[in-house]
GUBAZA-522772 format. One record per residue (C-alpha): x, y, z; residue in one letter. Coordinates in steps of 0.1 Angstrom, whole numbers, plus 5000, padded with zeros to 4 digits. Each point is the difference from the previous one (the first is absolute). Layout:
N
XYZA...
END
This chain:
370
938594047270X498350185031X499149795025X495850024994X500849844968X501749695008X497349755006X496150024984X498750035037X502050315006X498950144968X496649985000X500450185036X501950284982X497450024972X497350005028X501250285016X500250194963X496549934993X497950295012X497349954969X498249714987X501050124964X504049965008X501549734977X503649905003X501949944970X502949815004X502849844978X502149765016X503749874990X500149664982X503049865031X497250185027X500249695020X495950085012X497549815005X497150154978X497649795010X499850065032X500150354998X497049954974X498149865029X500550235026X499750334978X495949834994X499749935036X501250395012X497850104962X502950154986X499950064964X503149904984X501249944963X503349924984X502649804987X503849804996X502250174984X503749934987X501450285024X498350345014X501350344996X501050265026X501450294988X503049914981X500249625016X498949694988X498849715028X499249704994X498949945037X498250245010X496350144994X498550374991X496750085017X497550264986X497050135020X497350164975X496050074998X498449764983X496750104978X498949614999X500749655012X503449884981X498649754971X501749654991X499649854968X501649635001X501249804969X499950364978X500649854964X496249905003X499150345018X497250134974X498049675016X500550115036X501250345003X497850145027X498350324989X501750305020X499250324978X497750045029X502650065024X501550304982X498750355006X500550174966X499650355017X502949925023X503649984989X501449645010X502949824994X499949584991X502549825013X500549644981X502149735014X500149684970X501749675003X503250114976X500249684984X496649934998X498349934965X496950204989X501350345014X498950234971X496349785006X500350135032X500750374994X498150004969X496949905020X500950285034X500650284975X496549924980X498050055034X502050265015X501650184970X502150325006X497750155032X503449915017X503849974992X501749645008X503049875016X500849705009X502849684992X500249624996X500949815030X502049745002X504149905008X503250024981X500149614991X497250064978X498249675012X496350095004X498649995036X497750105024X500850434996X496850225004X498550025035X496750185018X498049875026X498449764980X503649804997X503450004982X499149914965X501749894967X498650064963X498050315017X499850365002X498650235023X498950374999X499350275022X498850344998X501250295020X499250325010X503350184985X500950174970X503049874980X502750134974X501849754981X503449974982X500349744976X503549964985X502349684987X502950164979X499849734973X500750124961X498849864966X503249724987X497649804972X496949984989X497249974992X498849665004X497349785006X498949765025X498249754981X499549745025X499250095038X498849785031X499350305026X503550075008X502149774979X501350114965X499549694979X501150154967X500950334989X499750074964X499049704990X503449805016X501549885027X500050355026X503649875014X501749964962X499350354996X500450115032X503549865002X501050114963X499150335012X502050045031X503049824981X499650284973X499950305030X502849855023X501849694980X498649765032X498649695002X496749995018X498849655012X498049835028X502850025028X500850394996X496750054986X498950245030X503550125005X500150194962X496150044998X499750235025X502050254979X497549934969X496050015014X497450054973X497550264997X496650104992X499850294984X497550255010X498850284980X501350385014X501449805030X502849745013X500449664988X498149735023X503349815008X499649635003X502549845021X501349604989X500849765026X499449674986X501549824970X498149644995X501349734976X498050064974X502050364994X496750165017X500550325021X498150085032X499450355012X498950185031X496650104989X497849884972X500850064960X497149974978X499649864966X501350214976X500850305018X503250194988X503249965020X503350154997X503449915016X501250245023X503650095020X500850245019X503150135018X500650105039X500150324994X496450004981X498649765027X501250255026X498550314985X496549854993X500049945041X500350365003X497750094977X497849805014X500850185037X499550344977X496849894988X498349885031X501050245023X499250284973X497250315010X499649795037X499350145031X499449865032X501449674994X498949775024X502549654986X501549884975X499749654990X502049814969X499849724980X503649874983X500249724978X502549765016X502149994966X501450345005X501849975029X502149664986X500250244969X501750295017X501249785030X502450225021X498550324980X496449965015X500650125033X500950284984X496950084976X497949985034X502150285014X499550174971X496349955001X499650125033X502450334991X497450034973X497149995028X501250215021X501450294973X496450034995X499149995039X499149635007X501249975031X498449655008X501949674997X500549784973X498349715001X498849654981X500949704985X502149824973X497449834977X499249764972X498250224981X498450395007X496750094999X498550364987X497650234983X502650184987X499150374986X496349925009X500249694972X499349634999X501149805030X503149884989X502249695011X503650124998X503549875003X503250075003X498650355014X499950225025X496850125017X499850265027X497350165014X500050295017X496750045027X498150285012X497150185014X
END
């Protein structure tokens, strides 16, 4: 880590001398084992009237590394004053109004940082998409750290937050790949019984008893609550979306009662399918994805990505190699700028110019320019 970046007072000193504008904004994403004091840095960024937003992350991306440790620093033109919305399942109550900050004759990009494991996150983006709509594209990711024990994640100047969200808007156009890899096994089926992310019963019946029985039929194992996350994560579920890809729904919790907990919310009576996927398909929806967002681009000016955290413990030694593969795909079509983001519990787009979708198990890369 360079030497400016090792304590909060040295940072804000290296973001002071970076500033030249009073619309700079510096978007940051900081490893979960970042041993920082956020805080503080909080403090002095509002004394110097630095304008900062952000969040904790399992691990950040640079080029084809993953750290844990270390932080990624963006400096961009903000349109408006970041805006925090705390405790965002009740969010139509106290959303503040912001279509007032977006210029619908100038091409900006939002940029949405959510507490991952927070509940009301569709409320949330339900509510920012009916005020804003599609006068700008998304990107953004749910904060948060790899023991999936909520905490204290999203961060501006107003504080380090939990059970929040906060958006900005800036001056930057943005082309997005959206991509997961994950096929059709069974379905479909229904979830009859939902409390914002928890699957209480699907079809009528206990969502583990067929969830199990339908693994046991695809791979003849035995799925129970201490390798639950160990064979799930080779069978999400998905949303399917009409003339698009499934909204894949990640599950990482297995309660007692046979109930199963996702990353992201699953409404009553939606349809849901059970999906698997290979390597090799997981690996060439990352570059499509690359294909897709760097696609008709010129002048590039970053690139920033979003990766749900399941795919690299999905591809483990493999994943090092689908970000090489990324970046080839960049730079085949003359990105020359550096890879960068930040592994997440769940992604964040407007993908194709449609709703504002909470994905997982998915890639998201955006490609910026002028």
């Amino acid at each position: 880590m360079p030497e400016e970046k090792k304590n909060p007072k040295d940072m804000v000193n290296f973001l002071k001398s970076k500033s030249k504008t009073a619309n700079d904004l510096f978007f940051i994403m900081l490893g979960e084992e970042l041993d920082w004091d956020i805080d503080l840095f909080i403090d002095l960024c509002n004394r110097e009237e630095i304008t900062i937003v952000g969040g904790i992350f399992p691990a950040v991306i640079k080029g084809n590394n993953l750290y844990k440790d270390d932080m990624i620093i963006k400096k961009m033109s903000a349109t408006s004053a970041p805006t925090l919305v705390r405790n965002i399942q009740y969010s139509p109550e106290v959303f503040y109004p912001i279509i007032d900050k977006v210029d619908m004759d100038n091409k900006q990009t939002a940029i949405v940082l959510i507490d991952g494991l927070a509940k009301g996150v569709d409320i949330y983006l339900s509510d920012l998409y009916k005020q804003v709509g599609d006068t700008v594209n998304y990107i953004g990711g749910g904060a948060g750290t790899m023991s999936l024990k909520q905490k204290p994640c999203v961060f501006c100047n107003e504080g380090l937050f939990m059970d929040a969200a906060v958006v900005c808007f800036v001056d930057s156009q943005v082309n997005l790949g959206v991509k997961h890899g994950w096929k059709n096994l069974l379905g479909p089926l229904i979830a009859t019984k939902t409390n914002f992310n928890t699957l209480e019963e699907l079809n009528w019946s206990s969502p583990f008893d067929l969830y199990a029985k339908i693994i046991k039929e695809d791979s003849g194992q035995d799925i129970n609550r201490d390798n639950f996350l160990e064979i799930s994560k080779v069978y999400p579920f998905g949303i399917a979306k009409e003339n698009d890809e499934y909204v894949v729904r990640d599950p990482i919790n297995l309660n007692e009662k046979g109930e199963i907990t996702f990353f992201g919310e699953v409404h009553e009576n939606v349809i849901l399918d059970v999906l698997k996927g290979s390597k090799e398909d997981i690996v060439e929806a990352a570059q499509e994805a690359a294909e897709e967002a760097g696609n008709s681009v010129s002048a590039v000016s970053d690139n920033l990505m979003f990766d749900c955290i399941s795919r690299p413990l999905f591809l483990k030694e493999d994943y090092s190699k689908t970000l090489e593969l990324i970046i080839d795909t960049l730079k085949k079509n003359g990105n020359k700028e550096t890879l960068e983001g930040a592994l997440s519990l769940g992604e964040i787009s407007s993908h194709r110019q449609s709703y504002l979708e909470f994905f997982n198990r998915t890639i998201l890369l955006g490609v910026f320019y002028d």
